[in-house]
C-alpha positions as CSV (number, residue, x, y, z in Angstrom):
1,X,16.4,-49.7,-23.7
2,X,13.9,-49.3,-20.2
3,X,14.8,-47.9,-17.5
4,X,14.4,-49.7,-14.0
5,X,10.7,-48.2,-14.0
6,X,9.9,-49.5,-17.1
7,X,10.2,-46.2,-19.2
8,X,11.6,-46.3,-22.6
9,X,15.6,-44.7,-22.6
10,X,16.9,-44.0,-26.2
11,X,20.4,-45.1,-26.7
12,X,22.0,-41.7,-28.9
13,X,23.8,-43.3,-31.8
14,X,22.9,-46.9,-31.2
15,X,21.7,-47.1,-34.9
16,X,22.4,-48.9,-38.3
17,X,23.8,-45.6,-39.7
18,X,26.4,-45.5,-36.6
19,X,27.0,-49.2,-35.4
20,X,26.4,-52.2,-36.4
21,X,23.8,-52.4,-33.7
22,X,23.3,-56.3,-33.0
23,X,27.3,-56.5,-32.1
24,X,27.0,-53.2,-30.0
25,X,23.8,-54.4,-28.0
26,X,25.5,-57.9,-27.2
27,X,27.9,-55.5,-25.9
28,X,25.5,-53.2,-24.0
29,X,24.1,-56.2,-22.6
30,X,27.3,-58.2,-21.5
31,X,28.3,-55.2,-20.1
32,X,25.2,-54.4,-18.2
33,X,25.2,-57.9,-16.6
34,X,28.1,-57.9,-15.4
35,X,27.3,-54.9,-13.1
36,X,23.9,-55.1,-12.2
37,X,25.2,-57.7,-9.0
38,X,24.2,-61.2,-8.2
39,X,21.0,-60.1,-6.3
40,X,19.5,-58.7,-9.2
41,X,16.0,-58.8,-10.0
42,X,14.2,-58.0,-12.5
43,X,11.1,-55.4,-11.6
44,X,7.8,-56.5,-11.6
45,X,6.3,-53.0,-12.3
46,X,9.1,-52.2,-15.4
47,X,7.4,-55.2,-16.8
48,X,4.0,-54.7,-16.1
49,X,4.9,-51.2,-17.7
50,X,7.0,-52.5,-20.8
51,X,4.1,-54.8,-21.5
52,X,1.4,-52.0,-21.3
53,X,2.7,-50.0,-23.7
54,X,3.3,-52.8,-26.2
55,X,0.2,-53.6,-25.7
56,X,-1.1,-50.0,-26.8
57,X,1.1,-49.9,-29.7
58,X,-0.1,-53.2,-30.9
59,X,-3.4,-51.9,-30.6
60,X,-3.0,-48.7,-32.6
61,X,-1.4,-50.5,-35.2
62,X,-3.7,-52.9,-35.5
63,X,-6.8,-49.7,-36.3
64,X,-4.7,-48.1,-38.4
65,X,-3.8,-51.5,-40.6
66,X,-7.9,-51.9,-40.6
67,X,-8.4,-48.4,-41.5
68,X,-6.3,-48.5,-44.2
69,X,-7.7,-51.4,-45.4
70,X,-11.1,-50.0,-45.5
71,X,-10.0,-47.0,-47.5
72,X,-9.1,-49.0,-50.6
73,X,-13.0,-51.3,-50.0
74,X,-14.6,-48.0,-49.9
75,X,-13.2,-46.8,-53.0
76,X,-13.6,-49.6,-54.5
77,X,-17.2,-49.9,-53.5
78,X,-17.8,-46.3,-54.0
79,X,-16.2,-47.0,-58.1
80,X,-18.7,-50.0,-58.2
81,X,-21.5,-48.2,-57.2
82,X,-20.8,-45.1,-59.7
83,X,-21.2,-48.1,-62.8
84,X,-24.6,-49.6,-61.6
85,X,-25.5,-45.7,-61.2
86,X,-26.7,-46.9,-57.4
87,X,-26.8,-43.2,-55.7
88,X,-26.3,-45.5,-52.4
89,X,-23.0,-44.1,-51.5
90,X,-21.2,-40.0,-51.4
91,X,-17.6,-40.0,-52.0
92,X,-17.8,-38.8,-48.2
93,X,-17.8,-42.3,-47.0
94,X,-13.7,-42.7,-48.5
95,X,-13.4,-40.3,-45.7
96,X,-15.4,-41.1,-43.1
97,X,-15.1,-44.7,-43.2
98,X,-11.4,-45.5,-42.0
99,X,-12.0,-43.3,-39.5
100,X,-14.8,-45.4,-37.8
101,X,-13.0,-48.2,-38.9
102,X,-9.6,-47.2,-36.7
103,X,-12.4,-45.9,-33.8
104,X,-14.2,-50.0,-33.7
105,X,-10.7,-51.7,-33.9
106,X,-9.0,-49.8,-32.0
107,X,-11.4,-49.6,-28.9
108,X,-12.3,-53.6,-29.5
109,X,-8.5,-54.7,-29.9
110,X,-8.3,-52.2,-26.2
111,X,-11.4,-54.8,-24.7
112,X,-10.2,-57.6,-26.1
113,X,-6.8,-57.2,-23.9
114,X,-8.7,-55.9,-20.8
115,X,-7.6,-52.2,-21.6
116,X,-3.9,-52.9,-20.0
């Protein structure tokens, strides 16, 4: 749940182990509209907020899904080299690599949405 500035609010117990959460937001929410008033609006900043931080998340998300990625190509590379006995590659690089991979995506995937 947000709050009216857009911050996140954890519900306590609002989870599959305690309700059966669909039927207990649908309540939440039924309730919640039927006191918030007929001149309610809904705020432009919480929005701008909520829509920030999704965006972040999507964006770390997205690096570490690449990084990950590029853990199993550089073993794989790194395992191919060892049989063609190409000294091209140090195990190193199954280290270093997802972590310049996560850096590149990360910090595009932040350009790419104008850093919001």
């Amino acid at each position: 749940m947000y709050g009216h500035d857009g911050r996140r609010i954890r519900l306590m117990y609002v989870d599959d182990n305690n309700v059966a959460v669909e039927r207990e937001i649908a309540a939440l929410r039924a309730a919640w509209e039927g006191l918030r008033g007929a001149d309610w609006a809904p705020g432009a900043e919480a929005d701008r907020r909520i829509a920030r931080k999704s965006t972040r998340e999507g964006s770390v998300v997205t690096a570490m899904s690449w990084a990950l990625i590029s853990v199993l190509a550089a073993t794989l590379l790194f395992i191919a080299l060892l049989f063609t006995e190409d000294s091209a590659m140090s195990p190193e690089w199954i280290l270093i690599t997802p972590v310049v991979t996560f850096f590149v995506v990360w910090i595009g995937s932040r350009l790419r949405n104008g850093s919001r």
